[in-house]
N, C-alpha and C positions, 0 to 999 in steps of 0.2 A: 437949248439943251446943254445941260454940264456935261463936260468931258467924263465922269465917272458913271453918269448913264448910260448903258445899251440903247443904240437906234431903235425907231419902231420895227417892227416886224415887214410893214411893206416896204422899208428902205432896206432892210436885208433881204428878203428878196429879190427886188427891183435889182441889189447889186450881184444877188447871184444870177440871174437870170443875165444881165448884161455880159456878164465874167463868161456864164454858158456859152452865150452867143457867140463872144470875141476868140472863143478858144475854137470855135469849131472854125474859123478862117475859110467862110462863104459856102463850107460844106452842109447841103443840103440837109435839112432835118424835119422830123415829122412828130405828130403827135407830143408836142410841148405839153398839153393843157394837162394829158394824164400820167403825165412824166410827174410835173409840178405836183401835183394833188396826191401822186402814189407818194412821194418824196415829204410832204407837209402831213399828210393824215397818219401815220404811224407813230412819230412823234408825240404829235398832237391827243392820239388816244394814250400812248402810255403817259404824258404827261396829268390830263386830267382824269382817269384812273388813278392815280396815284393819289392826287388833288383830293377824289372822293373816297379814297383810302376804299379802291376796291369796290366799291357800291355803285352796280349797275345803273341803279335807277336814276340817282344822283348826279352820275357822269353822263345819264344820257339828258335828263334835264340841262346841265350846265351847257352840252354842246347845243341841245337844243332841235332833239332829234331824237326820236322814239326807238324805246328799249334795245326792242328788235331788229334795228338797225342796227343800234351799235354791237350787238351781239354778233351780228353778220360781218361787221367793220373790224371786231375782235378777233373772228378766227380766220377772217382772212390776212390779218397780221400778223398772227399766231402769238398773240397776247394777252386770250385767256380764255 
């Protein structure tokens, strides 16, 4: 990889979630998986919303994941 490329996505992760861990110094933690996932999907939907310039149908095809879902995934992020 060049130095003028962004890491993949699991190496940013993988180092945020290391960074998580090291900061909390042995103190007990819970519920990682939907920490992670509430932290990635927000993002992730105003990212490709945008991508489909708005069009439901289109952004739920890309995710790959029926309308109505993302519908559901929208106003629980309060995204549209």
């Amino acid at each position: 990889m060049t130095k003028d490329r962004k890491p993949p996505l699991a190496a940013s992760v993988k180092q945020s979630l290391e960074r998580y861990f090291h900061d909390l110094n042995g103190e007990k933690t819970t519920g990682v998986y939907d920490m992670v996932i509430a932290e990635v999907e927000k993002p992730l939907l105003d990212i490709v919303m945008r991508h489909a310039k708005s069009n439901q149908c289109k952004a739920a095809e890309i995710l790959g994941i029926n309308r109505n879902t993302l519908r559901k995934k929208l106003k629980r992020h309060k995204l549209g």
